[in-house]
BAFI-3210 file (N, C-alpha, C; in Angstrom, 3 decimals, decimal comma, padded with zeros to 6 digits):
// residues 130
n [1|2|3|4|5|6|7|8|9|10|11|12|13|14|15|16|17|18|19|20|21|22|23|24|25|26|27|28|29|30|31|32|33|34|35|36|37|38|39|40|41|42|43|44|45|46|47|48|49|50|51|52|53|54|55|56|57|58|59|60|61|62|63|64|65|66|67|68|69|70|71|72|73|74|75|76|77|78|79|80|81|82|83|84|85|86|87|88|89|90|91|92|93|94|95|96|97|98|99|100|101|102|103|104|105|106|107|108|109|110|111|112|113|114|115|116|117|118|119|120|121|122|123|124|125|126|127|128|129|130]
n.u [042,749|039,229|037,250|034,750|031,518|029,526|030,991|032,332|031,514|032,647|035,208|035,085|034,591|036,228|038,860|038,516|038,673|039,220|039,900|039,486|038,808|036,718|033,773|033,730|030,797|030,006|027,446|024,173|023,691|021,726|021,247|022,566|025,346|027,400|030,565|030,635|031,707|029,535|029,263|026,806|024,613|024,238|021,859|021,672|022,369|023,567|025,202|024,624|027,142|026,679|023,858|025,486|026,214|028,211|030,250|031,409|031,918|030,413|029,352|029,028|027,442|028,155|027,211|029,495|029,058|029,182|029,429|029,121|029,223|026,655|027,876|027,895|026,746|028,433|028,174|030,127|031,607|034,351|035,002|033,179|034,741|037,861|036,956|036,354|038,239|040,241|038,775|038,918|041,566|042,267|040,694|042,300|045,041|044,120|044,008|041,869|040,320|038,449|035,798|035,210|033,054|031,683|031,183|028,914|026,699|027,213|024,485|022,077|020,859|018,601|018,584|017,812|020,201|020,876|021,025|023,084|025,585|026,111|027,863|028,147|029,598|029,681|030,652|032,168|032,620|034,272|033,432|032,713|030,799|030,395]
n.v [-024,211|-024,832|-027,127|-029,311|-028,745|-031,159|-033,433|-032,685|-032,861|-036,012|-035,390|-033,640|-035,791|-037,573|-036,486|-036,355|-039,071|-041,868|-044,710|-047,489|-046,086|-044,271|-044,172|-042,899|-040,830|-039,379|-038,701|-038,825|-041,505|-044,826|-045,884|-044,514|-044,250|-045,071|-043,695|-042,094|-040,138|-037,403|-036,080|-033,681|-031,679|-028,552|-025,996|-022,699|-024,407|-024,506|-021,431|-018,980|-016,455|-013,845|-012,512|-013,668|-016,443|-018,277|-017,239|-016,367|-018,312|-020,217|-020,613|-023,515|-024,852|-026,919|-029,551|-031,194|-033,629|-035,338|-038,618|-040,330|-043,307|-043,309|-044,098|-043,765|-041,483|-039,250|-039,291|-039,501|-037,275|-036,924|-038,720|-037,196|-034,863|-035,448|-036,691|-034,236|-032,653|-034,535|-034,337|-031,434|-031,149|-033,184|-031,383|-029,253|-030,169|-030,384|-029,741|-028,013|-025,538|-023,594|-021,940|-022,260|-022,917|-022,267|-024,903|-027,364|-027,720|-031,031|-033,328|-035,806|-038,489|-040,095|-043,106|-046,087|-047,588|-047,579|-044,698|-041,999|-039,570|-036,726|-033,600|-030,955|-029,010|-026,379|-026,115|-023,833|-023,404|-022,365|-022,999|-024,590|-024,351|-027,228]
n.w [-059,398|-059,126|-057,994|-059,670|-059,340|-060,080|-058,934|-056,374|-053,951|-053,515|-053,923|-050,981|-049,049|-049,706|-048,670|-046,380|-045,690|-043,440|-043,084|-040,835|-038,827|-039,311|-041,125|-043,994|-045,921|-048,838|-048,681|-047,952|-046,172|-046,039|-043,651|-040,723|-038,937|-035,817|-035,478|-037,987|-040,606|-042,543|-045,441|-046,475|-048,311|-047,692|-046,529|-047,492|-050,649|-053,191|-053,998|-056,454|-058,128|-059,145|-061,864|-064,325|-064,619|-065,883|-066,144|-063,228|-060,422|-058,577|-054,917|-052,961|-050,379|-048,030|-045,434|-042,445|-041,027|-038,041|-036,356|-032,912|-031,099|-028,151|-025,598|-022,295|-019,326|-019,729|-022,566|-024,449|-025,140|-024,998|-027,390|-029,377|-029,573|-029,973|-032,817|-034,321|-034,033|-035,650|-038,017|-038,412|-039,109|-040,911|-043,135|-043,549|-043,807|-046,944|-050,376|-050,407|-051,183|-048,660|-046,407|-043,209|-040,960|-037,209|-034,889|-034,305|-030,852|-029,150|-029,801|-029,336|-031,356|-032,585|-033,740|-036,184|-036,067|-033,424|-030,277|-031,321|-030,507|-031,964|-034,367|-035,956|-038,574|-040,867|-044,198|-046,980|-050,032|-053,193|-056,055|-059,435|-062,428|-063,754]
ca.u [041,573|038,308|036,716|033,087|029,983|029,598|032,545|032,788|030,775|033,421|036,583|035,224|034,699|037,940|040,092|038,198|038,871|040,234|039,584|039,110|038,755|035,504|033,148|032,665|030,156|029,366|025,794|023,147|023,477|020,646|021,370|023,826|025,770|028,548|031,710|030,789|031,616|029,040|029,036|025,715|024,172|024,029|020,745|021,741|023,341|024,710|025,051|025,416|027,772|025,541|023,368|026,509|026,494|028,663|031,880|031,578|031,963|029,245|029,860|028,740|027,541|028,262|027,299|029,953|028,264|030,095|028,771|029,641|028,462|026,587|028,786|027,281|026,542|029,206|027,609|031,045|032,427|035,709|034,915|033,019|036,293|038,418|036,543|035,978|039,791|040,871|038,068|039,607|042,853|042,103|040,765|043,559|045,942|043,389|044,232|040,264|040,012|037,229|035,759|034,961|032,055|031,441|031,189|027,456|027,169|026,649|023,339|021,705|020,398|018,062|018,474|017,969|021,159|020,755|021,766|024,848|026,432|026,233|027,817|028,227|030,049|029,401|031,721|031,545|033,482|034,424|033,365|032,760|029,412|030,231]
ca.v [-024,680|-024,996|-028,572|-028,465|-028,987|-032,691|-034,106|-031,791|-033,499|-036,785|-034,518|-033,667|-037,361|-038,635|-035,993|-036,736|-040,365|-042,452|-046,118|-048,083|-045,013|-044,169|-044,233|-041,687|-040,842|-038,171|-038,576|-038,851|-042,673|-044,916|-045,825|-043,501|-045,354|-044,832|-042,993|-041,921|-038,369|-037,389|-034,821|-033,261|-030,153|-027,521|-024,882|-022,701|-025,231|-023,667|-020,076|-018,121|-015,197|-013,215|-013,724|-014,336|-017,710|-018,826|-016,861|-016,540|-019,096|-020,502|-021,410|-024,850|-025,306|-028,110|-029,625|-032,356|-034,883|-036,530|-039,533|-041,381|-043,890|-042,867|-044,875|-043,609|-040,362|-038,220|-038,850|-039,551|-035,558|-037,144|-038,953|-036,443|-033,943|-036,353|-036,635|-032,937|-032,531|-034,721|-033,847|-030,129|-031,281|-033,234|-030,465|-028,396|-030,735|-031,518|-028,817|-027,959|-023,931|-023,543|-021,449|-023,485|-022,631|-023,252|-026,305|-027,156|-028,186|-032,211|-033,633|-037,249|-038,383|-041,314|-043,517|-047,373|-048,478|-046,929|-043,475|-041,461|-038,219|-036,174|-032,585|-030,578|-027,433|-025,860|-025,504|-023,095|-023,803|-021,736|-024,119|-023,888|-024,965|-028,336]
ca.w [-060,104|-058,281|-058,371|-060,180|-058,710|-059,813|-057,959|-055,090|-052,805|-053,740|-053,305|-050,015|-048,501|-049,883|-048,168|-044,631|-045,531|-042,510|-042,982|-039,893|-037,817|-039,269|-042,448|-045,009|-046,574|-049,824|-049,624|-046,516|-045,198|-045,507|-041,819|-039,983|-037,857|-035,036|-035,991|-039,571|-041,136|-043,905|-046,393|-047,066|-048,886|-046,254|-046,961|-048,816|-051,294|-054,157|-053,976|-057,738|-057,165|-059,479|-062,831|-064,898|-063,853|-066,762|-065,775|-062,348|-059,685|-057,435|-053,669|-052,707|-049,144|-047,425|-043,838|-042,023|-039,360|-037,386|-035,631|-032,165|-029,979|-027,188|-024,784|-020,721|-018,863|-020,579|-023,980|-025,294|-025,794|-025,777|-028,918|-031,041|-029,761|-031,025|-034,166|-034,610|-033,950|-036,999|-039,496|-039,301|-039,565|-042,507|-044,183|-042,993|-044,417|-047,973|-051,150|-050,635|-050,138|-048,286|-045,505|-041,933|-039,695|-036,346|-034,316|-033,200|-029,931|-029,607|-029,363|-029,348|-032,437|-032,319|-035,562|-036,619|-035,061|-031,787|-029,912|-031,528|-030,725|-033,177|-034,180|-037,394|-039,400|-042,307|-045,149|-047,935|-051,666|-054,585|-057,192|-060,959|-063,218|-064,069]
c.u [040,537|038,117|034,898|032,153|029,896|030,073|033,084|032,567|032,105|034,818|036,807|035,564|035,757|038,932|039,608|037,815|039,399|039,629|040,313|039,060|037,160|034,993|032,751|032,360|029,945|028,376|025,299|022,465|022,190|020,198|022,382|023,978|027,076|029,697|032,031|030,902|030,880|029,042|027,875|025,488|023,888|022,835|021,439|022,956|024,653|023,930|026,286|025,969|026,989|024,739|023,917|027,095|027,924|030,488|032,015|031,389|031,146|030,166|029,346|028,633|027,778|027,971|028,105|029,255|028,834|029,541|029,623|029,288|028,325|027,443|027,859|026,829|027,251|029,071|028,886|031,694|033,249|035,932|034,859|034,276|037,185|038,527|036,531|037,227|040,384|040,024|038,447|040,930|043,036|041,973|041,699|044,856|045,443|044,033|042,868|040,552|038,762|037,156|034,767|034,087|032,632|031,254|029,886|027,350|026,638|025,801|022,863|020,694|020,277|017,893|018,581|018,927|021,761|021,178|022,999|024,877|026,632|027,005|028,398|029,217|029,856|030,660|031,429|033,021|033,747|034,561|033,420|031,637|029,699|030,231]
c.v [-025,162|-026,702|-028,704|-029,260|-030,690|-033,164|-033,644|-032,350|-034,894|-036,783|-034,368|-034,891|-037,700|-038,052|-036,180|-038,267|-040,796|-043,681|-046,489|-047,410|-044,215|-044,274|-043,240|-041,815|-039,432|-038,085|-039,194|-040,948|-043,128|-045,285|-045,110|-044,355|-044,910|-044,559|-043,124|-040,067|-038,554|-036,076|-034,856|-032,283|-029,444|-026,513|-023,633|-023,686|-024,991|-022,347|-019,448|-016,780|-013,634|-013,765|-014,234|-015,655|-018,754|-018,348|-016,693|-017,202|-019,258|-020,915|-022,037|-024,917|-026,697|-028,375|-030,535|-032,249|-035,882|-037,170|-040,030|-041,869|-042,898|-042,708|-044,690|-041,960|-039,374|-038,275|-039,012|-038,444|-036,223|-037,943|-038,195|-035,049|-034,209|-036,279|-035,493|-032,436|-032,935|-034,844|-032,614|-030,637|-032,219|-032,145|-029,724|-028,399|-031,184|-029,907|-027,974|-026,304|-023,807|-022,510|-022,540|-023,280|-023,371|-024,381|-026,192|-027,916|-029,818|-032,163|-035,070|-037,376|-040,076|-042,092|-045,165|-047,611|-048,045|-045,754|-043,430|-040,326|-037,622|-034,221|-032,624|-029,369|-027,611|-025,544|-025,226|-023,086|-023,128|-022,956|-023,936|-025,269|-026,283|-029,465]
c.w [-059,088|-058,790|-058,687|-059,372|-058,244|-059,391|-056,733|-053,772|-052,328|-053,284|-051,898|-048,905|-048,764|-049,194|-046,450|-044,663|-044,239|-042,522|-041,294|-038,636|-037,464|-040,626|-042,985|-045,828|-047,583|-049,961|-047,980|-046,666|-045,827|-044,200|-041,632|-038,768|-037,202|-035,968|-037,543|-039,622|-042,402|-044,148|-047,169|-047,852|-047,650|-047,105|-046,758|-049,503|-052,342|-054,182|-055,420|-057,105|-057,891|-061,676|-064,190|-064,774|-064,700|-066,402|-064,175|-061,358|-058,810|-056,250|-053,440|-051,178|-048,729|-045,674|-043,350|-040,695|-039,052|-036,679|-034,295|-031,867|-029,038|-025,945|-023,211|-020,735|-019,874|-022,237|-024,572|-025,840|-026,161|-026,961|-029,619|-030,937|-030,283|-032,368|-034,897|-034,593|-035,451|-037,897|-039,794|-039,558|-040,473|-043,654|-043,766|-044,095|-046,369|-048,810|-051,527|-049,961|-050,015|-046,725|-044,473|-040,828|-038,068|-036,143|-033,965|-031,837|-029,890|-028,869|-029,568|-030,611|-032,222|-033,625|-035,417|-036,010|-033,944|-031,530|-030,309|-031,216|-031,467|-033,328|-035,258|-036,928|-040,640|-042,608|-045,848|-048,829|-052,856|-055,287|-058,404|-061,673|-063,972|-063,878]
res [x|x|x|x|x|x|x|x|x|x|x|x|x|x|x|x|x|x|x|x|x|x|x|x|x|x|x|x|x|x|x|x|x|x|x|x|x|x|x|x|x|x|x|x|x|x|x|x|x|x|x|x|x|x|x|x|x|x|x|x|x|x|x|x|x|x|x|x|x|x|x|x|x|x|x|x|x|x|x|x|x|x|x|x|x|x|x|x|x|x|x|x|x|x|x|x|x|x|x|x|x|x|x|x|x|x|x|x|x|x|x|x|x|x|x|x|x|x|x|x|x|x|x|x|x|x|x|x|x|x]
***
């Protein structure tokens, strides 16, 4: 059974839960802050599979962002590797079928509570209209 639209976003965050490891989020932060994973809408968002929308299943993009401290020179790789390590192996381990993009490469992302590390993938969802 797919998981519908409304709740998908919810499904996702709870299975890349890790309390006191880092903070997730189902929805775009109003500050983004050191070692958070969020689940966004990725462009394209929802994709109908054609204009039978009623019987056949949409795919749901999604983007995960993983946050780190800056920390020095080395920008902290070995954090967001770390991090990027056990957010797939959450979903790995979650009952979520989904397909798993690339890794983007990290970059510095200047936000309200100072320089983080940042790096994404796209995930894509067989969902269902409700």
């Amino acid at each position: 059974m797919t998981a519908p639209i409304t709740t998908l976003r919810a499904t996702i965050a709870a299975a890349l839960s890790n309390p006191n490891v880092w903070n997730t989020y189902d929805f775009p932060p109003p500050t983004i802050t050191a070692n958070s994973v969020i689940v966004i809408p990725a462009d394209n968002y929802i994709t109908p599979s054609n204009n039978t929308y009623a019987t056949i299943a949409p795919m749901a993009n999604f983007r995960i962002v993983m946050t780190v401290p800056m920390l020095d020179n080395r920008g902290n790789l070995n954090g967001i590797e770390t991090m990027a390590v056990a957010v797939f192996n959450k979903l790995a381990t979650s009952n979520i079928v989904m397909n798993v993009g690339s890794l983007t490469a990290p970059t510095v992302l200047s936000v309200q509570s100072g320089d983080l590390l940042t790096a994404d993938f796209n995930i894509s969802v067989l969902t269902s209209w409700s």
